[in-house]
C-alpha positions in Angstrom: 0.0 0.0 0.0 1.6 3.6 -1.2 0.2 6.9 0.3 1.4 10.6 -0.2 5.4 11.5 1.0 5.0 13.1 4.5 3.9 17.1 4.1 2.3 16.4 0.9 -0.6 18.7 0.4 -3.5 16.4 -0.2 -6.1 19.9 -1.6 -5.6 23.2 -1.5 -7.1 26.3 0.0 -6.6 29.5 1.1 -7.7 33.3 1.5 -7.3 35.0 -1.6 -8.7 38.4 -0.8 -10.1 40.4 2.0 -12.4 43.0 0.6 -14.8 46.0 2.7 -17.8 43.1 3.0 -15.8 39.6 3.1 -13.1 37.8 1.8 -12.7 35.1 -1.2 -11.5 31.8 -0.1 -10.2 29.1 -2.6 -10.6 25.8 -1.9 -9.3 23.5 -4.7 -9.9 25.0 -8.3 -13.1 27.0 -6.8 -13.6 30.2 -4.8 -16.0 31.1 -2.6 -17.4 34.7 -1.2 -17.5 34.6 3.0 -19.9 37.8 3.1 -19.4 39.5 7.1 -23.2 40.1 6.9 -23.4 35.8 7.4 -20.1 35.6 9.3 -19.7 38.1 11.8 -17.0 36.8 13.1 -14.5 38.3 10.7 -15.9 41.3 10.8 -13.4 42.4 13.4 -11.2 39.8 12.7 -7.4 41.2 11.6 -6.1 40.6 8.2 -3.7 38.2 9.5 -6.6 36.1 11.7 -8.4 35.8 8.4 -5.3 34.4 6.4 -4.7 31.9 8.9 -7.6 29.4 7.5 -6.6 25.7 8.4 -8.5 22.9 6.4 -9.5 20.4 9.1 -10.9 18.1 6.7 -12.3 17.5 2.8 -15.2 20.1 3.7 -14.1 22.0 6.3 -12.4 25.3 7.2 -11.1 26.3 11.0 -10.0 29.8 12.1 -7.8 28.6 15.3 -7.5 32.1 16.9 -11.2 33.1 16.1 -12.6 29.8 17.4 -15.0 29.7 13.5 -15.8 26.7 11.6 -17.2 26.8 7.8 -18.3 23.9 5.9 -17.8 23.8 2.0 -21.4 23.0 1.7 -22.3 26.2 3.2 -20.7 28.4 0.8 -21.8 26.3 -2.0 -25.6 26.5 -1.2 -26.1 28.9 1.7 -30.1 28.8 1.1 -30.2 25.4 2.9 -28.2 26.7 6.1 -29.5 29.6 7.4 -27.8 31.5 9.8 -30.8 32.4 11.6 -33.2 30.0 13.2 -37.2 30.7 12.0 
């Protein structure tokens, strides 16, 4: 059995752009808008607590020193996860 060398990046992401209402993250060979209307988290967030995206997993994206979790699939179809309960 053969798996990747040791620090072999397995997919990549990362925070292409911060912008006045959110920031662009890319995660494989897509990007995706993080509006801080829906995540107000980063709204006070410093440029460098934003850039410092870990991928935990296939889907998901952790902000260590802001204590925020996104999944993929909530950027990719935010009309089934609402933010706000009914």
């Amino acid at each position: 059995m053969s798996s990747s060398p040791p620090g072999a990046a397995i997919s990549h992401s990362e925070v292409t752009n911060i912008t006045a209402h959110g920031f662009w993250l890319l995660a494989d060979d897509r990007e995706y808008f993080v509006p801080f209307s829906d995540y107000p988290v980063f709204q006070n967030a410093t440029v460098a607590q934003i850039y410092a995206v870990r991928r935990i997993g296939p889907t998901q994206f952790h902000w260590p020193q802001l204590d925020a979790d996104i999944e993929l699939e909530a950027l990719e179809r935010p009309e089934a996860y609402p933010l706000k309960f009914q």
